[in-house]
N, C-alpha and C positions, 0 to 999 in steps of 0.2 A: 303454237298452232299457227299455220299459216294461212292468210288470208287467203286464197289465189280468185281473184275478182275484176271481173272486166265488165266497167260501166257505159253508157254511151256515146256516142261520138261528142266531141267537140273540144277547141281549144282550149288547155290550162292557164286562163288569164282570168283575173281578179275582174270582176265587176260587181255592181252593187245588183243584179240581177240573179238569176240562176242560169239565163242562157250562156254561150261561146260563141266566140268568133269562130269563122271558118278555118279549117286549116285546107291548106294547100301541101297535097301530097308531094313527098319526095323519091323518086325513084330510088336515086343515085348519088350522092351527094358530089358535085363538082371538086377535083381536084385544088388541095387547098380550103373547099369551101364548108360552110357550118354544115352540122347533122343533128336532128332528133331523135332523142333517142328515147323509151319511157319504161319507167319500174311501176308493175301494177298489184306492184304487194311489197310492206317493207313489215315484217313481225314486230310486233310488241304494245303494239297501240290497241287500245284500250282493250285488252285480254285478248286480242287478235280476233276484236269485233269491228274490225276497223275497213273503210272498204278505201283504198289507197289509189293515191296518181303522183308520181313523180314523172314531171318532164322536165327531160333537159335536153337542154340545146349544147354543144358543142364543138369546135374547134380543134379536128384532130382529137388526143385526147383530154382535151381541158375543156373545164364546164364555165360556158360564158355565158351562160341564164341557167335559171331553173323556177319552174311553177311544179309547188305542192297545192295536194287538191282530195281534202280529206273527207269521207262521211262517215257517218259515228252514230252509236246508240244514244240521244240525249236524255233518254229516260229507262232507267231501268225497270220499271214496271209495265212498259209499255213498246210496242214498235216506232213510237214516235225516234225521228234522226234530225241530226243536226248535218250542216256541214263546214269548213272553210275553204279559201283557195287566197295561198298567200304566194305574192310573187319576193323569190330568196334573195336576197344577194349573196354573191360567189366574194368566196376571199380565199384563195386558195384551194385547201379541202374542205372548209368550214362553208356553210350554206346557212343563212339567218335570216329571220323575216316579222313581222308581226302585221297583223290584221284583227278582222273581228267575225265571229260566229254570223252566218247568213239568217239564220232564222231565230235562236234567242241575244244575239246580237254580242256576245260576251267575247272578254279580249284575248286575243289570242297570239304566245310567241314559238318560234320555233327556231332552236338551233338544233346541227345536226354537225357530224363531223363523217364525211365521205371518203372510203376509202378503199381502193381497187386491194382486188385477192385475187389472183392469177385472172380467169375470164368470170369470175364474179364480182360482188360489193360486199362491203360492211360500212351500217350504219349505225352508230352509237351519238346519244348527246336525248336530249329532253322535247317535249311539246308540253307546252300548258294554255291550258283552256278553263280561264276564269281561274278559281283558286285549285283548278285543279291539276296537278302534275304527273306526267308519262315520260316514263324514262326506254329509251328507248335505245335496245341491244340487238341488233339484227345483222345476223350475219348471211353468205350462201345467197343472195340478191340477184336476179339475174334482169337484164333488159332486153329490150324489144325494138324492132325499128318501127317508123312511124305507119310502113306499112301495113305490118303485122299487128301495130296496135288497132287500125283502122280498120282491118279486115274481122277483129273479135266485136267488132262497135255494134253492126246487125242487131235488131231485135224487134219482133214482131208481136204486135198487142193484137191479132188476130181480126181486126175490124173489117168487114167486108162490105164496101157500100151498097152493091147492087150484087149480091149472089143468086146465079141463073136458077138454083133449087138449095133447100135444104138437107143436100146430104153432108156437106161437110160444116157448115155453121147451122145452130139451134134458134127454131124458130118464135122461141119466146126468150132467148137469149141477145139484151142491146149491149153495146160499148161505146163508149163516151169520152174520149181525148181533149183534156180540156187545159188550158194556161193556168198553172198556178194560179197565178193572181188573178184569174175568175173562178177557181174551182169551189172555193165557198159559196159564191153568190148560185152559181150552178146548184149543190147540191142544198142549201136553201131553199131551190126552185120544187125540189123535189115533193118539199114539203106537203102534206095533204094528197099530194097525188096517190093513184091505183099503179103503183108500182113497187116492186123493193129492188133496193139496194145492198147488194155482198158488203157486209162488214169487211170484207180480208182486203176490197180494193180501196177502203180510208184513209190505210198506212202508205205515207207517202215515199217511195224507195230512192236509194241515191240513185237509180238509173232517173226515177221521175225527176227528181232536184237535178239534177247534168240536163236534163235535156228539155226544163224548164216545164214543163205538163206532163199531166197523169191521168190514167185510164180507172175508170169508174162503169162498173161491172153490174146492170139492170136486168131485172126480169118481170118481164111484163105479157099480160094477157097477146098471143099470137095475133089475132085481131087487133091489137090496138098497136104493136110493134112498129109496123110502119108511118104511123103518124108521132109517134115518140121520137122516130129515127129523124123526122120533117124538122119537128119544136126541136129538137137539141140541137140541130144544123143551123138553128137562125139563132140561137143566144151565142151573146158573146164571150170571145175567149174560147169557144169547142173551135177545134181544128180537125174532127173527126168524129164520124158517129155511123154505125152501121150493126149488123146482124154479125155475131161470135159465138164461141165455142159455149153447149150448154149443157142440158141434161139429158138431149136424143141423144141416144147411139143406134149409128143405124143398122146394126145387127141386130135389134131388139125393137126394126121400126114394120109398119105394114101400109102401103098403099093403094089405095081403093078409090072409088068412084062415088061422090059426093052426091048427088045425085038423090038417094034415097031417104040420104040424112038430112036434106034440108029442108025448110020450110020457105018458100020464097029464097030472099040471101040470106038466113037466116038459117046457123046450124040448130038442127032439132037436139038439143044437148041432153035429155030427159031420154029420150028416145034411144039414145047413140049409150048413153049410160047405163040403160038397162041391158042393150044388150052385150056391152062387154061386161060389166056385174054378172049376169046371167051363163058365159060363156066360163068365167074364171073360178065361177064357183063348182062348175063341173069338173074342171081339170086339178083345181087346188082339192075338190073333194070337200069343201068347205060350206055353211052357210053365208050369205051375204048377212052383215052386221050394219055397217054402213059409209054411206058413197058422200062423197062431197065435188064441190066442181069451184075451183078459188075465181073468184072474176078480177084478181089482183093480178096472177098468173095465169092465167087458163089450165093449171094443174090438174088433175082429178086424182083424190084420193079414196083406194075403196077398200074397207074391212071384211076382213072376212072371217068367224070362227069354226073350230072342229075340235072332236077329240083329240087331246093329244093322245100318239103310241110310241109317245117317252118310256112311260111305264103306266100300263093300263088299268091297274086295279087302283089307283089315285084318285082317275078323275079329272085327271088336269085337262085344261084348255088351251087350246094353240090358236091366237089371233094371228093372222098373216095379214101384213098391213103392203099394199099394191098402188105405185104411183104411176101415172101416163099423162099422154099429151096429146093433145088432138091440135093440130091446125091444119093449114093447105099444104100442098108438098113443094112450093117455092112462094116469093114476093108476088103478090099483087093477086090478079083474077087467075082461078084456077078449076079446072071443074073434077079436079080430084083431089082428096083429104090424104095426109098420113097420120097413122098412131102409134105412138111409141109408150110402150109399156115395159116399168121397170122392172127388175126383179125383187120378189117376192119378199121379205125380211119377216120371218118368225118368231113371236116371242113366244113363251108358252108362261101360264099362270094356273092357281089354282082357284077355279070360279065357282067352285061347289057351294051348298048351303053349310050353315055352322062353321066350325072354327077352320080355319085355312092354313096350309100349307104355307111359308112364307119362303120362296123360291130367289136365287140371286142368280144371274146368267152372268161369268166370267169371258164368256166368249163372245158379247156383243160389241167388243170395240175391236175386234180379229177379224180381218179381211176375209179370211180364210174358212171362219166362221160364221160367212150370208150364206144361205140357203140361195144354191143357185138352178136346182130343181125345179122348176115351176111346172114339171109335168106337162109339158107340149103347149101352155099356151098359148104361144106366140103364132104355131101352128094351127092350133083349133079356132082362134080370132082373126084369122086370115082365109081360114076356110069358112067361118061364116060372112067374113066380108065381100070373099070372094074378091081377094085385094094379093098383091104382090109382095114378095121378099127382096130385100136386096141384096145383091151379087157383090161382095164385098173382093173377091178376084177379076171382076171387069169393071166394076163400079156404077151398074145399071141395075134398075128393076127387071127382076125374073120374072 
């Protein structure tokens, strides 16, 4: 299996950090003079979970440096990765090197034996890391100039410090760019606070270890967002903190005039809850079961029940479980609200008296299988807001 993996920019030089030195790009390499050149995948290492940087520097065609620059599964029960970056010595075709593991510090050597095959490589020869040995057969290698390497380097954590509105980043969605070596202390901070934190962004990726900080993925009540975005700009070690991508979509968003909803500056949340409860239960055909309103998130979760007409003479019951989102329609003061209401997910059960039905739904983990019917809601909660759709072909409110 081949890796093909392209991690962040920065120089293949050994240091006791996780950052790089800068490179200075090469157009054209001078007549006579050195060239870089880099392989961003070499098969064999460790089951070909391996995320690979060979750079080498050149002379015509002979290799007078070479930096390998390896990241790796360290744990097999987990996403937890390791990495190295060991600078080779050249003898020839043979490339040899030893160092130590950046994060569980274990020793690490590498020989390798390089070898041109018409306009590809083959690499055969070993890597061991601690008592552990990868034998390494790769053939069909192909390289990249330092150009081309530098042009795949791009990559965007989506952080937007000041966005003019909320159509394209979510308003209860923060992002937090932080230096390794403050990223603990950081997410320690977290501790106790009215916020959660995405488990998926803990795993630290070889793009995070290359480019020495990692993005940590918040969601926090709409109203409290922008002073989260404040505190994380002033502790150390964040290089980045702003409003990203989250759970509005804004084909499924509505915006309206605040105005009626509020109490002083204060949204009237009771009020605003009854009556989209009150609107959802007409269009799902459903009774309202029950509403919740997260002050973690500014979430609103609302139940709703109904006969099921799976099969009628049962009895069953269809819970349709409904999530949304109220805040303003950009950062700061605003005198109009948006609300974004999810779609619908249905389970159905059997809730009758005496002995039950014991029901297994096969098709809850099937995309294909959400209930994506909602029956015009989105329509009929706009017509009672008397609120706007957005124009997803001009990218404005209708």
């Amino acid at each position: 299996m081949r890796a093909l993996l392209f991690c962040l920019a920065g120089l293949l030089a050994a240091t006791p950090e996780f950052g790089f030195a800068q490179i200075k790009l090469q157009t054209k390499p001078a007549p006579g003079g050195s060239e870089v050149r880099y392989f961003t995948s070499i098969d064999g290492l460790m089951d070909g979970n391996a995320d690979v940087i060979l750079k080498e520097t050149r002379q015509g065609k002979a290799v007078t440096a070479a930096t390998l620059d390896v990241c790796y599964p360290a744990d097999k029960s987990s996403d937890r990765r390791d990495r190295f970056v060991v600078n080779l010595s050249v003898n020839g075709q043979t490339l040899s090197g030893t160092t130590q593991s950046i994060t569980d510090k274990l020793p690490v050597a590498v020989k390798l034996l390089r070898k041109p095959t018409g306009d590809s490589f083959e690499f055969r020869g070993q890597i061991t890391i601690g008592p552990n040995v990868t034998e390494v057969a790769s053939t069909d290698n192909s390289d990249i100039s330092e150009k081309e390497f530098q042009d795949n380097q791009t990559t965007d954590d989506g952080i937007t410090d000041a966005p003019k509105d909320f159509s394209e980043v979510s308003p209860e969605s923060v992002g937090v760019r932080v230096k390794l070596d403050s990223a603990v202390d950081f997410l320690k901070s977290l501790k106790g606070q009215d916020v959660e934190l995405a488990l998926n962004s803990l795993a630290v990726s070889c793009d995070a270890m290359r480019a020495g900080q990692q993005t940590f993925n918040l969601s926090v009540d709409p109203d409290r967002a922008a002073a989260l975005i404040a505190k994380a700009k002033s502790m150390p070690g964040v290089t980045a903190a702003g409003w990203t991508t989250g759970m509005v979509e804004m084909d499924r968003a509505i915006r309206f005039s605040a105005a009626d909803w509020r109490d002083g500056d204060k949204l009237s949340k009771d009020k605003l809850l009854s009556m989209i409860s009150g609107a959802l239960a007409k269009t799902l055909a459903a009774k309202p079961a029950e509403s919740t309103w997260s002050a973690t998130t500014g979430k609103l979760k609302l139940m709703f029940k109904r006969p099921s007409q799976l099969y009628p003479a049962l009895d069953l019951t269809d819970t349709v479980e409904v999530t949304g989102l109220v805040s303003p329609d950009k950062p700061g003061g605003s005198d109009r609200l948006m609300l974004w209401i999810g779609i619908p997910v249905t389970t159905t059960a059997d809730e009758s008296a005496g002995a039950k039905l014991m029901l297994s739904d096969e098709s809850a983990g099937d995309e294909e299988g959400d209930q994506k019917d909602d029956s015009g809601s989105i329509d009929a909660l706009a017509k009672e807001l008397k609120g706007q759709r957005w124009d997803a072909d001009k990218s404005v409110w209708k």
